[in-house]
N, C-alpha and C positions, 0 to 999 in steps of 0.2 A: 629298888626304891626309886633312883632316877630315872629308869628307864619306863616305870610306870608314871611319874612325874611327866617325863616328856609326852610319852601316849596320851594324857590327857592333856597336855597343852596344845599336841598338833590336831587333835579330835577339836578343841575349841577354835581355834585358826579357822581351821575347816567349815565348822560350820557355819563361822563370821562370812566366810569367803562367799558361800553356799546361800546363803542368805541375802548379800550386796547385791550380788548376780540374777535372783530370784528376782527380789525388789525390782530391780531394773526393767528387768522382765515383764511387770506385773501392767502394766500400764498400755501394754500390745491389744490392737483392735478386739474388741471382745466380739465372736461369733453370734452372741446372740443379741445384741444391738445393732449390730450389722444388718441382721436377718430382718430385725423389727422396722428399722430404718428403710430398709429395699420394701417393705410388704407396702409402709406409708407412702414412698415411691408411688408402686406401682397404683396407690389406691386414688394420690390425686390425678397419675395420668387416664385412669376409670373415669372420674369425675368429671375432666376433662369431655372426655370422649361424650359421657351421657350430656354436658353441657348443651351441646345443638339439639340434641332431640328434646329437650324438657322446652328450649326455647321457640322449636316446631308445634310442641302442645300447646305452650302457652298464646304463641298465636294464632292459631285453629280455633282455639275456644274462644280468642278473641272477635275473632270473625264468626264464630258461629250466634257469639253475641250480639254485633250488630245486624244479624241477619234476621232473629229472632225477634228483635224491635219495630223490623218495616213493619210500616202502618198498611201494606196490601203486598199480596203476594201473588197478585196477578201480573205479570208483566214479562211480555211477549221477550226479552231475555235471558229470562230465567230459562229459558226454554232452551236455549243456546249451550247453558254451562257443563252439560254432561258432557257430547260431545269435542265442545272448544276443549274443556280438559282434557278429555282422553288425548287427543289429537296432541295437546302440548306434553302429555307426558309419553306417549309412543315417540315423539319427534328427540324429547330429551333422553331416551333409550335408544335410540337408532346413534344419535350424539357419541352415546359410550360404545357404542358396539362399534362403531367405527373405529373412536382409540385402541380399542382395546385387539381390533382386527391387524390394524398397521403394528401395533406393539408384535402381535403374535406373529406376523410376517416378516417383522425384521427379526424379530428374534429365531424363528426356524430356518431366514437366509444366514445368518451368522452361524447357526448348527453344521448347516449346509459345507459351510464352508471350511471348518473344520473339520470333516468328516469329511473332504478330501486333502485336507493337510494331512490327517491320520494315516488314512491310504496309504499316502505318498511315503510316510515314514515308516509305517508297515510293512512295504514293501523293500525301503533300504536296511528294516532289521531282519528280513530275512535274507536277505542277498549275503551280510555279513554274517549270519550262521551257515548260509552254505558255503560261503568260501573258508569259512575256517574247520568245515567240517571235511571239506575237499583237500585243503592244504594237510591236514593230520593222515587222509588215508593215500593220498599221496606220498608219502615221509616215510608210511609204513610203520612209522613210531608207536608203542604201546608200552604200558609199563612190564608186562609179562617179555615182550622180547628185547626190553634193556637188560631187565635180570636175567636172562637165559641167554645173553649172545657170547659171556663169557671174556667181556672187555674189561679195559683196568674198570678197577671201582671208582676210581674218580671220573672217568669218562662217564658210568654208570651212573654215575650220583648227580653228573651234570643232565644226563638225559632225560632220569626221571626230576630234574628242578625245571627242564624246559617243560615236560609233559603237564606237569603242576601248572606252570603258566597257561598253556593251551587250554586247560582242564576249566581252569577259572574265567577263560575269557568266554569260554565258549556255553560256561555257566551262568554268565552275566548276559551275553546274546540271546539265551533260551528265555530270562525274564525279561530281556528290553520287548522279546519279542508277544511273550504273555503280559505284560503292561500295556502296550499299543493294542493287542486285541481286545484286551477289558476294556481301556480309554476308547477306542470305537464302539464296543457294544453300548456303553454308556450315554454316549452322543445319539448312535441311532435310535435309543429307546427313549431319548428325550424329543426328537425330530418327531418321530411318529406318536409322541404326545402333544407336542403342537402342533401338528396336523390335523391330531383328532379334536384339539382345539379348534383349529381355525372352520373346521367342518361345521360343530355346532356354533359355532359365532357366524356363520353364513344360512344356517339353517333357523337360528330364531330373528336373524337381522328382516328373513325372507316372509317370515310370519308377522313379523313387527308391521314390513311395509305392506300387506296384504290385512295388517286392522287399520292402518291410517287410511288405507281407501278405501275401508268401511267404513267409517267416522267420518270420512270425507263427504263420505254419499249422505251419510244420516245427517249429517250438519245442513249438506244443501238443499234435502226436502224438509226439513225444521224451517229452513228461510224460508221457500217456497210457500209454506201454509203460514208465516207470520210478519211476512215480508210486509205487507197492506198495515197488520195490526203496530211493525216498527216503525215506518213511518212515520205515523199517527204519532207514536209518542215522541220520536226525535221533534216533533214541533212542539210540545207540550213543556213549558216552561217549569211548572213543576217537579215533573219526569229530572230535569234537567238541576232542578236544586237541589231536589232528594239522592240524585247521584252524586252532587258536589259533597254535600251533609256527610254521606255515607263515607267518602271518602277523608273527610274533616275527623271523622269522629274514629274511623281505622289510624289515621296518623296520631292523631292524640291520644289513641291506647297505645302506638307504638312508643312513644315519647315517654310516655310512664313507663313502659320495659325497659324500656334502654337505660333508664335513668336506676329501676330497680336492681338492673344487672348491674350497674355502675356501685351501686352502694353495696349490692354482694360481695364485689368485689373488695372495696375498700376494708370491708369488715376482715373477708380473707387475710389481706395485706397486713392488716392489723393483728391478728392472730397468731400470722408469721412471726411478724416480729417479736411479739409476745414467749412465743415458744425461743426465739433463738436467744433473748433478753436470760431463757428461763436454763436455755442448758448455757450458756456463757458462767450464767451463776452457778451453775452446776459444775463447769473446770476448774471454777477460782476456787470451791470446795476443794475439790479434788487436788487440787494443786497445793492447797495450806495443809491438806490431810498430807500428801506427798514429801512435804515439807519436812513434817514433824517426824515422819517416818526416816529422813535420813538423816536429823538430827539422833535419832535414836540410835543409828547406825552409828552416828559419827560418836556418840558417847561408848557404846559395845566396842569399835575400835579402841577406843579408849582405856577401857578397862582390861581388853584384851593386849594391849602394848605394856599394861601394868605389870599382868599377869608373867609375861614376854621379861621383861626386867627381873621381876622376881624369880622366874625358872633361872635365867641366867646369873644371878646372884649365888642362887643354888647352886649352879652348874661349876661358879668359878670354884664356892668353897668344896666344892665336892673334888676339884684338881680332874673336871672331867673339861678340857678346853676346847674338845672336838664338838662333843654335843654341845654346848652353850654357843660353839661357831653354826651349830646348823638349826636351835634355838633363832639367833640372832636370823638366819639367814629366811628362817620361815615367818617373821617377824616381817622383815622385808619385804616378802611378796604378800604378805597377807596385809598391809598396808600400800601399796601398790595396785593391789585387787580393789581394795576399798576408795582410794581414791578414783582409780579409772570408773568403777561403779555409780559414785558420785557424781564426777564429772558427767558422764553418759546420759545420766539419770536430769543433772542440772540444764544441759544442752539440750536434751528432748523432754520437756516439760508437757505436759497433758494437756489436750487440746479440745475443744469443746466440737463433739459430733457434728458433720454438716449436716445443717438441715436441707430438706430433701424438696430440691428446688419444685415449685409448682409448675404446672403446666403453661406454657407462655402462653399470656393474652395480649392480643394484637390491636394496637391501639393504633386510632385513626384522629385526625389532628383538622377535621374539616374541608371546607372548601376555598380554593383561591381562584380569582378572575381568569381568563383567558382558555376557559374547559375547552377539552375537543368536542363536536357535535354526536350526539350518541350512534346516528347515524345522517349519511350524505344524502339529502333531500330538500325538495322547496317548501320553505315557511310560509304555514298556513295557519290562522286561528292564535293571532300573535295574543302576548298577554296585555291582558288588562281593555281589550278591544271588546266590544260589545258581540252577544255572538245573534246571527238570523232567526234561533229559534227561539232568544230570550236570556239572561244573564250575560256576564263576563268571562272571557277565557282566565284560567288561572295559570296555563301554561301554554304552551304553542305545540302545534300537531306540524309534524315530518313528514310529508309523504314519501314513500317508497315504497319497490314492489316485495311482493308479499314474498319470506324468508331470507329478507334481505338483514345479519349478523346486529343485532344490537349490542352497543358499546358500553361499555362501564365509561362513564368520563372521569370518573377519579378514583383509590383505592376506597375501601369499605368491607362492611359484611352485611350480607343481606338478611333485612328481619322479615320481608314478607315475600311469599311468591307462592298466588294462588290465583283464583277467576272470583272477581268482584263485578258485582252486579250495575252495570253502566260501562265498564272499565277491562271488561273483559278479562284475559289473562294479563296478571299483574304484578310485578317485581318492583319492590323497595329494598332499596343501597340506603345503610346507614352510612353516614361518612364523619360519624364523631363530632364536638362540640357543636352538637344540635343543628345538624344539616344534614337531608335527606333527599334523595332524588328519586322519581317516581318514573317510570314507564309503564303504558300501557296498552292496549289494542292487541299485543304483540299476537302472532299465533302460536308461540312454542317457547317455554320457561327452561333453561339451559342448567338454571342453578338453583341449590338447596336450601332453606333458612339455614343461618348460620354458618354458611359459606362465607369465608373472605376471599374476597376478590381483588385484581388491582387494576387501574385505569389500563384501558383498552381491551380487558380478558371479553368474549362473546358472552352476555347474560344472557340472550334471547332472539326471537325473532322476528320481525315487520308480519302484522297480518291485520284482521279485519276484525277479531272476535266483541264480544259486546253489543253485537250489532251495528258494528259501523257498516257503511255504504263502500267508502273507497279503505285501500291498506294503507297504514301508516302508521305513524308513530306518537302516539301520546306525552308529551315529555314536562314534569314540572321540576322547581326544586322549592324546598321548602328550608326555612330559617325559622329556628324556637315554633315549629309549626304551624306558620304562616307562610304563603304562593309567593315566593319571587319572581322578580322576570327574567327567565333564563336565558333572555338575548343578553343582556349586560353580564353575564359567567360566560358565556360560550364566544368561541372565535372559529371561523375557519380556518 
């Protein structure tokens, strides 16, 4: 009767115990919010990534809009833009294949170079299996002629513990020396991948420049046959508004982008918050459900210490004092259990899942006085100065010779870089709190919408396209999308 008494007392301990434990347990990172968490991860750094290209669309079709508006599509530049392009996007591929050449050449002299460290160490793992291989048959030592030489057994027993040693070293030299030949074949199989690299990164670099002096040529008989008809229009004052216009009306769609992307953003940010607002309320649940759950516990101990009293009650009048001492004792650890379960449980409280940080957007804070010049040349066509064939400069033109590095003057991201018709190849830097900097003439666009850049990285290159006469550098900056004078931002 007691004995089955106790059986179920210690079965109910147990399961209290079993239970505290479990509890404790229960609240360990769940696998499958994990999993949903990492997919949202990876789905905003997606989003991320498509970001620059949707913002490529959007202004393409921006451009393709105002192109679609010109009131004549006669005009002896247009003639120009296939060519000027090709030419800046071969130049801005020739660009990469150049990185991407020196990368592949340091990287197969650093092969190089390890693959004669390897050598070297190759050669000293084998020097050390020969000489251990020399010193054992010199010795004449073998496990067959210790046991057959008929020596005491402890000499016996010493000779085969030396052999053991030899056995082992010479076991570990056999793999030093199959490690080192794998570790070289691995290296020369990578060397003779970047070789075959660098072959085709010399072999399309070679094609690249054999279409820029096609382009080249096609460009200089297009001027040739329209050379007479440019003229003509670089004096036509109209010519000359209609390109400013064009250019007014490209900035002020960019300025509503920027501004859209701005409010996408903010909407994102707010959703963020939203959701983290929404699992925060989702821990304080969990945490008052967690609550209640070890008040539940704490009443089950409870009833189970009653229990515990009354077996021992039992126990005393039963004159059994041993079991009501090991009653009493599993009472002890099964309260013990329950407190440290508690405790564990109290200390690490449920935390609200992190939310799965977005992709960083890189925020640009404007422009301050003193910019470097985008590039080093004499100012020509200062701003606000009347120009020979009719209107005002809106910005001042750099001469310098053609492929000479054009400058970022300040950090940004670029929203435009294409061939615009008066302006030739043409790159705009956002630079945040509605300031915009404009180059143009260039002959070769270095970078991609939605590149960020930062002052002094190469955007581009000095050239003539557009139809200008001499190379040089087109340069404005714009505030709330209006011409500043860029002499009062810039310094030598």
């Amino acid at each position: 009767m007691i004995c089955a008494q106790h059986s179920k007392f210690r079965q109910l301990v147990l399961g209290l115990v079993l239970t505290g434990l479990g509890a404790g347990c229960a609240y360990a990172a769940d696998p499958a919010e994990l999993t949903r968490q990492q997919a949202q991860a990876r789905l905003q750094q997606e989003q991320a990534r498509e970001q620059q290209a949707q913002l490529r669309e959007r202004i393409s079709s921006l451009h393709k809009q105002i192109e679609s508006q010109e009131s004549s599509r006669e005009d002896a530049a247009l003639a120009l833009r296939e060519s000027e392009s090709a030419i800046s996007r071969i130049n801005q591929r020739l660009s990469q294949l150049s990185d991407e050449t020196d990368e592949a050449e340091q990287a197969l002299e650093d092969l190089n170079s390890r693959i004669k460290q390897q050598d070297v160490e190759l050669i000293q793992r084998r020097d050390e299996l020969a000489d251990q291989l020399r010193a054992r048959y010199a010795s004449g030592l073998s496990p067959w002629t210790a046991l057959l030489s008929g020596d005491d057994p402890q000499d016996i027993a010493r000779d085969l513990g030396y052999l053991s040693y030899i056995s082992q070293a010479q076991a570990d030299a056999v793999r030093a020396v199959q490690a080192a030949l794998e570790e070289l074949g691995r290296l020369q199989q990578q060397a003779a991948s970047r070789r075959e690299q660098l072959k085709q990164l010399a072999s399309e670099t070679q094609a690249q420049k054999q279409e820029l002096e096609k382009q080249g040529e096609e460009r200089r008989k297009v001027l040739a046959k329209i050379s007479e008809q440019l003229a003509q229009q670089r004096t036509q004052a109209q010519t000359l508004e209609q390109n400013e216009s064009r250019l007014s009306r490209l900035i002020s769609g960019l300025d509503k982008e920027i501004e859209r992307l701005a409010e996408e953003a903010r909407i994102a940010e707010e959703k963020r918050r939203a959701e983290e607002a929404r699992r925060a309320e989702e821990a304080r649940r969990k945490a008052e459900a967690r609550q209640r759950e070890i008040e539940a516990q704490r009443r089950a101990a409870q009833e189970a210490q009653k229990a515990a009293r009354e077996a021992q009650e039992r126990a005393r009048r039963e004159q059994d004092a041993q079991r009501a001492r090991e009653a009493r004792e599993q009472v002890e650890r099964a309260r013990q259990q329950m407190q440290d379960a508690e405790r564990a449980a109290q200390e690490r409280p449920p935390q609200a899942a992190p939310s799965p940080t977005p992709a960083p957007r890189v925020r640009h804070s404007g422009l301050r006085k003193g910019l470097p010049f985008p590039v080093p040349g004499e100012v020509q066509g200062r701003f606000g100065v009347a120009r020979p064939d009719g209107g005002n400069w809106r910005g001042i033109v750099l001469r310098a010779g053609e492929g000479t590095p054009v400058k970022a003057v300040a950090p940004g991201r670029v929203v435009f870089a294409d061939w615009l018709k008066g302006f030739g190849n043409l790159i705009i830097v956002d630079h945040g709190a509605k300031y915009l900097t404009v180059y143009a003439y260039n002959q070769s666009l270095l970078k991609k919408v939605g590149e960020n850049v930062s002052g002094g990285d190469v955007i581009a290159t000095v050239g003539s396209t557009g139809g200008q006469v001499e190379s040089g550098l087109y340069f404005e900056i714009r505030e709330n999308g209006k011409p500043v004078n860029p002499l009062l931002w810039l310094t030598r």
